[in-house]
TORSE-216075 format. One line per field, with one value per residue (C-alpha): x, y, z; residue in one letter; residue number from 1. Coordinates in steps of 0.05 Angstrom, whole numbers, plus 32768, in hexadecimal, padded with zeros to 4 digits. Last residue first. Example, Ala and Ser with C-alpha at 12.3 -4.5 7.8 and 13.67 -1.06 7.14 Angstrom:
<fitis>
X: 8111, 80F6
Y: 7FEB, 7FA6
Z: 808F, 809C
res: S, A
n: 2, 1
</fitis>
This chain:
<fitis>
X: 80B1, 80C5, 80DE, 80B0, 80AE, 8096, 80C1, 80C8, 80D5, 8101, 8107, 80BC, 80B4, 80A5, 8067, 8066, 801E, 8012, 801E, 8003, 802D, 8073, 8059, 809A, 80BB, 80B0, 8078, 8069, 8076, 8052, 8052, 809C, 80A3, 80EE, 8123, 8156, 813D, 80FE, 8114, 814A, 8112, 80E6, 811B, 8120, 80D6, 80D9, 8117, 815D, 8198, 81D3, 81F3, 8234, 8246, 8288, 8297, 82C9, 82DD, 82EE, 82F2, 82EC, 82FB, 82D5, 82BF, 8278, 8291, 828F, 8292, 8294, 8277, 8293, 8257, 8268, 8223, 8231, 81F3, 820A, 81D8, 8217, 8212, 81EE, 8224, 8200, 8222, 820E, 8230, 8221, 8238, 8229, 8232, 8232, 821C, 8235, 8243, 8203, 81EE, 81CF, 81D1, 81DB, 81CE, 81EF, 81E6, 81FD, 81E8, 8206, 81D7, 818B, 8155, 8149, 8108, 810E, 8149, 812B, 8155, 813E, 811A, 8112, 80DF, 80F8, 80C0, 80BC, 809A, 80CE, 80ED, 812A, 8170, 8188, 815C, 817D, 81C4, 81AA, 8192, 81D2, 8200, 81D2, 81D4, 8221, 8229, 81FD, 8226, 8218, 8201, 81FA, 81B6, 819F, 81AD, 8179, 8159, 8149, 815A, 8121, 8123, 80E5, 80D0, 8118, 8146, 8182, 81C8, 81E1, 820F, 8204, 8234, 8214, 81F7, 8241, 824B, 824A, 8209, 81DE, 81B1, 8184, 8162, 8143, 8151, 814C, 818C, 81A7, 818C, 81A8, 81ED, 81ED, 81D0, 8209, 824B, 8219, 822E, 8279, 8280, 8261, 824D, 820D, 81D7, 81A0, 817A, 812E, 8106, 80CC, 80A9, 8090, 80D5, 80FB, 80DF, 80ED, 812F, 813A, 8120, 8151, 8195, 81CE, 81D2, 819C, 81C6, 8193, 815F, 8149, 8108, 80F0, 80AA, 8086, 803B, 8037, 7FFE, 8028, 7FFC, 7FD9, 7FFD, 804A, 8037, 8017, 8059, 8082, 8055, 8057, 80A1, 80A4, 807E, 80A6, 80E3, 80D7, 8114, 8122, 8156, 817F, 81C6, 81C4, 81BA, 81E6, 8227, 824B, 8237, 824F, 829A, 82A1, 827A, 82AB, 82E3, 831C
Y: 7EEB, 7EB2, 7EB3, 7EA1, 7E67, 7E4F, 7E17, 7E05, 7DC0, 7D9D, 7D54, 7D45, 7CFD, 7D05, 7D33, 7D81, 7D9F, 7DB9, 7E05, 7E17, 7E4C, 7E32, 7DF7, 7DC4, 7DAC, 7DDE, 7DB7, 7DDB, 7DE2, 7E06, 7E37, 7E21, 7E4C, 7E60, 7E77, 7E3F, 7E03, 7E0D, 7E0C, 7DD1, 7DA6, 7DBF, 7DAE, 7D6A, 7D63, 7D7C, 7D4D, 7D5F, 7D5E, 7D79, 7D9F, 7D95, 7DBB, 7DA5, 7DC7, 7DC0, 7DE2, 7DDE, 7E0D, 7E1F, 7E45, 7E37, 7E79, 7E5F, 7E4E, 7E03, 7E0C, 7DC4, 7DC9, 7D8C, 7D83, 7D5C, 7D67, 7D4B, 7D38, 7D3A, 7D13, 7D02, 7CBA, 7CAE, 7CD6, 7CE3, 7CE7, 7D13, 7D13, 7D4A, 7D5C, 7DA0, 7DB5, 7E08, 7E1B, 7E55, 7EA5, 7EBC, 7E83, 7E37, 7E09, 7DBE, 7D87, 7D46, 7D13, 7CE0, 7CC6, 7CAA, 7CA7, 7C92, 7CCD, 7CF9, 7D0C, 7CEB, 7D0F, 7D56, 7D93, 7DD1, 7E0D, 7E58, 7E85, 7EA6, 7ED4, 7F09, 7EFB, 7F29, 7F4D, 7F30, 7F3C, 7F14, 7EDF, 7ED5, 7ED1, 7EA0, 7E77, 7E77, 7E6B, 7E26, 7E0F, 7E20, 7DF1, 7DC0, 7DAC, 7DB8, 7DFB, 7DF8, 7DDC, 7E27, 7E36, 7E01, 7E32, 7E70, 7E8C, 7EC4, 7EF7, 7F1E, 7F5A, 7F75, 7F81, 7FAF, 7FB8, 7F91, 7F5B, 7F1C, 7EDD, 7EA7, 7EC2, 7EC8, 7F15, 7F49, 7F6A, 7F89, 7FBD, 7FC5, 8001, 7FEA, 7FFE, 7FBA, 7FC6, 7FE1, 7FAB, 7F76, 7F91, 7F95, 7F46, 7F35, 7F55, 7F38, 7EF1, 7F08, 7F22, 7EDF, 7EDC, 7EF2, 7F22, 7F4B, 7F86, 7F8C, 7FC3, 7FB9, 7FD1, 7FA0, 7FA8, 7F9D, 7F56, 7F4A, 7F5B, 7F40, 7EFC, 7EF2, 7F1D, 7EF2, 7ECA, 7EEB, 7EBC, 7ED8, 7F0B, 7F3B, 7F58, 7FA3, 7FAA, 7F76, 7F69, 7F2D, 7F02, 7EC9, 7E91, 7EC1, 7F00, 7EE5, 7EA7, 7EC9, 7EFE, 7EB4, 7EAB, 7EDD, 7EDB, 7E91, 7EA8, 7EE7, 7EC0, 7E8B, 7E5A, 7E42, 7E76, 7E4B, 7E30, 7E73, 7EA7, 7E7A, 7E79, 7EB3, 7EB0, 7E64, 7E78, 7EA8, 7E7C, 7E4A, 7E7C, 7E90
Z: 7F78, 7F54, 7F0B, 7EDA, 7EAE, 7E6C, 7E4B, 7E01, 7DF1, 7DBD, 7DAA, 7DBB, 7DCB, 7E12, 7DFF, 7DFF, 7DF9, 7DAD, 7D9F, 7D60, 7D47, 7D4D, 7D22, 7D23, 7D5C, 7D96, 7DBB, 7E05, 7E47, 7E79, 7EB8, 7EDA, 7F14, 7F14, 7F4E, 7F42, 7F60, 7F45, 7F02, 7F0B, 7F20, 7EDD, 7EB7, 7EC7, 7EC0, 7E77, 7E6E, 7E62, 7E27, 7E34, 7DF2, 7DD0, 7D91, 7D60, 7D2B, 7CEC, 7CB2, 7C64, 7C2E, 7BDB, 7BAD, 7B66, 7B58, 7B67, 7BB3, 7BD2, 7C15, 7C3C, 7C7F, 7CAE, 7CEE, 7D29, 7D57, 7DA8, 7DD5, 7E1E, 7E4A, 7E73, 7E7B, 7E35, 7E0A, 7DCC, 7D88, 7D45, 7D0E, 7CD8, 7C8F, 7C81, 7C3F, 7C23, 7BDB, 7BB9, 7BC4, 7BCC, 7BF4, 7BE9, 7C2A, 7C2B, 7C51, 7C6C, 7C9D, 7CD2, 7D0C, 7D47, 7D69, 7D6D, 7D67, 7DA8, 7DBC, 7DFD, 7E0D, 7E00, 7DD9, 7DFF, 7DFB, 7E1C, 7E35, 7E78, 7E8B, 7EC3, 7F08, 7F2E, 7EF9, 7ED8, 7ED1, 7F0D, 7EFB, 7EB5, 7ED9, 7F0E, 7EDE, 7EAF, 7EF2, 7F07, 7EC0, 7EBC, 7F02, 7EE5, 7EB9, 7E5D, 7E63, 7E16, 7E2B, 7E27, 7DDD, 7DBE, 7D92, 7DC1, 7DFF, 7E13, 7E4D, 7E66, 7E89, 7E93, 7EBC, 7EC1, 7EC9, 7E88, 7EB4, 7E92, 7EB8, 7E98, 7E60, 7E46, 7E2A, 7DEF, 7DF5, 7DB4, 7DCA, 7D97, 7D69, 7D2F, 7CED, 7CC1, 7CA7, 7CE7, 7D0C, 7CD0, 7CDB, 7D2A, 7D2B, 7CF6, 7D24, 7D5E, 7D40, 7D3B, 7D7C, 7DA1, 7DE2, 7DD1, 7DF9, 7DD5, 7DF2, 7DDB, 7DED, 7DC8, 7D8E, 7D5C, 7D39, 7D77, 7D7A, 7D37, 7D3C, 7D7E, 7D62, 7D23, 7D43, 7D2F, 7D70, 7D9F, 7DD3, 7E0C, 7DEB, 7E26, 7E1A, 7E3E, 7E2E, 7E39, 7E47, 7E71, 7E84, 7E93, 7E65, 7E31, 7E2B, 7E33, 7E0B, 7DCF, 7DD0, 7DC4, 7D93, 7D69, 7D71, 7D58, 7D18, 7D04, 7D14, 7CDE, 7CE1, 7C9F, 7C96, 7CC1, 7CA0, 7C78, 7CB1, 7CDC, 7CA3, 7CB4, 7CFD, 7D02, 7CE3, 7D22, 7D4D, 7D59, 7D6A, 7D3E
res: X, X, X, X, X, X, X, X, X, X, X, X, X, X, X, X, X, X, X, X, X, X, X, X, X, X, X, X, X, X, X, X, X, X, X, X, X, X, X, X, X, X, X, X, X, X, X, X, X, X, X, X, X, X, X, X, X, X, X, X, X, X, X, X, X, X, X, X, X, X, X, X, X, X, X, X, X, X, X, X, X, X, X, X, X, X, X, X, X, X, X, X, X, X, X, X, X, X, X, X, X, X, X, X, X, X, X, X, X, X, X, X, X, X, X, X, X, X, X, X, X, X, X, X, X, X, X, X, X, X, X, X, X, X, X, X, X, X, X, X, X, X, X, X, X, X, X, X, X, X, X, X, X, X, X, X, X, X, X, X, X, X, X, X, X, X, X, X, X, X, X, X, X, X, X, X, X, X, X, X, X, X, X, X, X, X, X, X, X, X, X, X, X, X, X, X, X, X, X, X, X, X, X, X, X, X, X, X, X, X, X, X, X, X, X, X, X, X, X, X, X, X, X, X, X, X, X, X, X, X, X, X, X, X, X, X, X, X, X, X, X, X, X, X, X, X, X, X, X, X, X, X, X, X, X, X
n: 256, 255, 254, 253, 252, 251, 250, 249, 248, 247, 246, 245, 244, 243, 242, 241, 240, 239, 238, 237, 236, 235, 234, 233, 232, 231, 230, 229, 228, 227, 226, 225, 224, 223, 222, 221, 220, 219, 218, 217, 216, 215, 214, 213, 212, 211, 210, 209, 208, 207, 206, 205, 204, 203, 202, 201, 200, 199, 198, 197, 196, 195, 194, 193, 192, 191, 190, 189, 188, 187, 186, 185, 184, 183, 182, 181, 180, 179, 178, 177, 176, 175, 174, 173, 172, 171, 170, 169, 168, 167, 166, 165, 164, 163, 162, 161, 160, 159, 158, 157, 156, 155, 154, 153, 152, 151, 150, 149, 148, 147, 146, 145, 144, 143, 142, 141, 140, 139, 138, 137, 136, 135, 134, 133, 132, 131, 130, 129, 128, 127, 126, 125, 124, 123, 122, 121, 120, 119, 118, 117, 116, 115, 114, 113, 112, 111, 110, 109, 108, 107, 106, 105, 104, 103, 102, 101, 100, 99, 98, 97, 96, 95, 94, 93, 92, 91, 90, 89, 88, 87, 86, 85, 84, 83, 82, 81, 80, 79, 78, 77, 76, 75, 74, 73, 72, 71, 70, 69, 68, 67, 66, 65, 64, 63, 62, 61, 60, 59, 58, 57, 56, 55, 54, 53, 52, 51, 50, 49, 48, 47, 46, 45, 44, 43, 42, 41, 40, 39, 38, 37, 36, 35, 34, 33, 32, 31, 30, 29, 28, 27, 26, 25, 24, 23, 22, 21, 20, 19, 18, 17, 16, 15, 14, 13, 12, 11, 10, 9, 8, 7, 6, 5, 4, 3, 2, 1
</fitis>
């Protein structure tokens, strides 16, 4: 069993916080306003269990979603079908995507990106997205920033109601200061109203950059950086990025 195969049955649960209406909104906001872009074909990069293609799709465009995981586009193709929208729905690692087009504009969403975790995988991922994009397309994405990174280790624990009872995860996090590699330990505990219950393990390891960082490895990969912005909290109100931010979204288009 692969990590994501427990982590799709649990994702919807773990992040139903996450309000994909909103973010979408103003993720189309950016494409208008700063790139002047008017989509129409999107390509959703680790689309995970489907929350932004959906929505996407739903307001009309051509969205085709890529995961590495089976069992998280198992959910996505589910909830499509529910929702009936029509999405292609990609089994393969973003980087080394071969869909045999391009498209106006490719998103990577919630952190998914710094799982390039060398620079050799960062350099493969960019070149993948810029293969499948229009000259002067978007790449919208976000990442985890060092300087708004709270003090490690730390621990925690939270829990997560569902149909079937009430799931725990109890975290660790660790940072590795020589490798910018920030590591989250989380133990679920499934406690199930007919009294069954379960244990398992995950481990996720990100690199963490900074805005300027990332702008370097931009431009030395085929991208114009445009802007960065906030992505902490109000996904509707975008604030300008500061050092202290812990995640940032970046605005960039590839080069002509």
């Amino acid at each position: 069993m692969s990590l994501y195969d427990r982590w799709s049955e649990f994702y919807d649960t773990i992040y139903r916080r996450i309000n994909y209406e909103d973010e979408c909104n103003t993720l189309l906001k950016i494409l208008r306003e700063n790139l002047q872009i008017t989509p129409r074909k999107i390509l959703d990069i680790a689309c995970g269990t489907g929350g932004h293609s959906i929505i996407l799709a739903k307001k009309g465009y051509e969205v085709t979603g890529v995961d590495i995981s089976d069992a998280m586009l198992k959910v996505a193709k589910s909830k499509a079908f529910n929702e009936n929208v029509n999405i292609r729905f990609v089994t393969q690692d973003m980087r080394n995507m071969k869909l045999g087009e391009r498209f106006d504009c490719a998103l990577c969403m919630y952190s998914v990106f710094p799982y390039n975790t060398t620079y050799p995988e960062i350099q493969q991922t960019l070149n993948s997205v810029r293969t499948h994009l229009e000259d002067g397309g978007a790449f919208i994405f976000d990442f985890a920033n060092i300087g708004g990174m709270r003090p490690t280790p730390s621990t925690y624990c939270e829990s997560f109601e569902h149909e079937a009872g009430v799931l725990y995860r109890l975290g660790r996090n660790m940072f590795d200061a020589e490798s910018n590699i920030f590591e989250f330990n989380f133990r679920f505990i499934n406690l199930r109203r007919d009294g069954s219950s379960e244990l398992f393990d995950e481990t996720h390891k990100i690199r963490l950059f900074t805005f300027p960082e990332m702008r370097q490895i931009l431009e030395q990969n085929g991208f114009e950086v445009i802007q960065g912005f906030s992505w902490d909290k109000n996904k509707t109100d975008l604030k300008p990025l500061t050092r202290e931010n812990w995640r940032i979204l970046v605005v960039a288009r590839a080069s002509k």
